[in-house]
C-alpha positions as CSV (number, residue, x, y, z in Angstrom):
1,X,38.7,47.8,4.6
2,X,35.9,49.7,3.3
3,X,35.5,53.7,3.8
4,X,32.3,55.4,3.8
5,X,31.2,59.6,4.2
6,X,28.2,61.0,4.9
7,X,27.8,63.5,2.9
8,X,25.2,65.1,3.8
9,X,27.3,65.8,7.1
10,X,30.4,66.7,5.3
11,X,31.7,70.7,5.2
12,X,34.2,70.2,2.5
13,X,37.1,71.3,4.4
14,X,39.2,68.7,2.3
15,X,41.1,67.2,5.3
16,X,40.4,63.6,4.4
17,X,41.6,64.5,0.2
18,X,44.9,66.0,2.4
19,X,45.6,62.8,4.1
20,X,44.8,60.3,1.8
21,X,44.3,61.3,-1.6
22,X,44.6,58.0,-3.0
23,X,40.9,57.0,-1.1
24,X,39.1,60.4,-1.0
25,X,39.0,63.5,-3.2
26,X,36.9,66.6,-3.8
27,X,33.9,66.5,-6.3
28,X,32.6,69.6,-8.5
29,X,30.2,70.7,-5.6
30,X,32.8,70.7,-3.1
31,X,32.2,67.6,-1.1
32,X,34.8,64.7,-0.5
33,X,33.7,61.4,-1.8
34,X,35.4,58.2,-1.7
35,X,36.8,56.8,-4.9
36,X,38.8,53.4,-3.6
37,X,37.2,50.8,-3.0
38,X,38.5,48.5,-1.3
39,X,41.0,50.9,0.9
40,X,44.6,49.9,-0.6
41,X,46.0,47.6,2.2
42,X,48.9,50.0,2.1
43,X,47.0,53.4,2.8
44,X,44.8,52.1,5.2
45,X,46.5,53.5,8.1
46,X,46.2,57.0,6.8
47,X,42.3,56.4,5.2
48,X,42.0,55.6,9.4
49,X,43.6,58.7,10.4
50,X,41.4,60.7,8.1
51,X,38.6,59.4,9.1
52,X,39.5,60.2,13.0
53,X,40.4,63.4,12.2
54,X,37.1,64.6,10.6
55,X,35.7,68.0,12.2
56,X,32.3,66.8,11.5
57,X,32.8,62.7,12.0
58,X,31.5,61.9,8.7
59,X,34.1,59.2,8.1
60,X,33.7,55.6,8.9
61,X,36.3,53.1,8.2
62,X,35.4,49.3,8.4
């Protein structure tokens, strides 16, 4: 499983670093970024659930 943001989209309201720190996490200009890749088999239920609980939908999991 690969996950992907759209930063330009993204309003750094840290949800996704909340959820599931061990895939996303908050750079020095405030935006998440993902920093695992490939999603950990075992946190890919949660990199999931961040990504449908986005406010903006920036989030894709595949």
């Amino acid at each position: 499983m690969k996950a992907i943001i759209d930063r330009d989209g993204c309003i750094g309201c840290g949800l996704c670093t909340d959820l599931c720190p061990e895939v996303f996490r908050m750079t020095d200009d405030g935006y998440a970024e993902v920093y695992t890749d490939p999603v950990p088999a075992d946190v890919e239920n949660t990199a999931s659930e961040a990504a449908d609980n986005c406010p903006v939908s920036v989030i894709s999991v595949e």
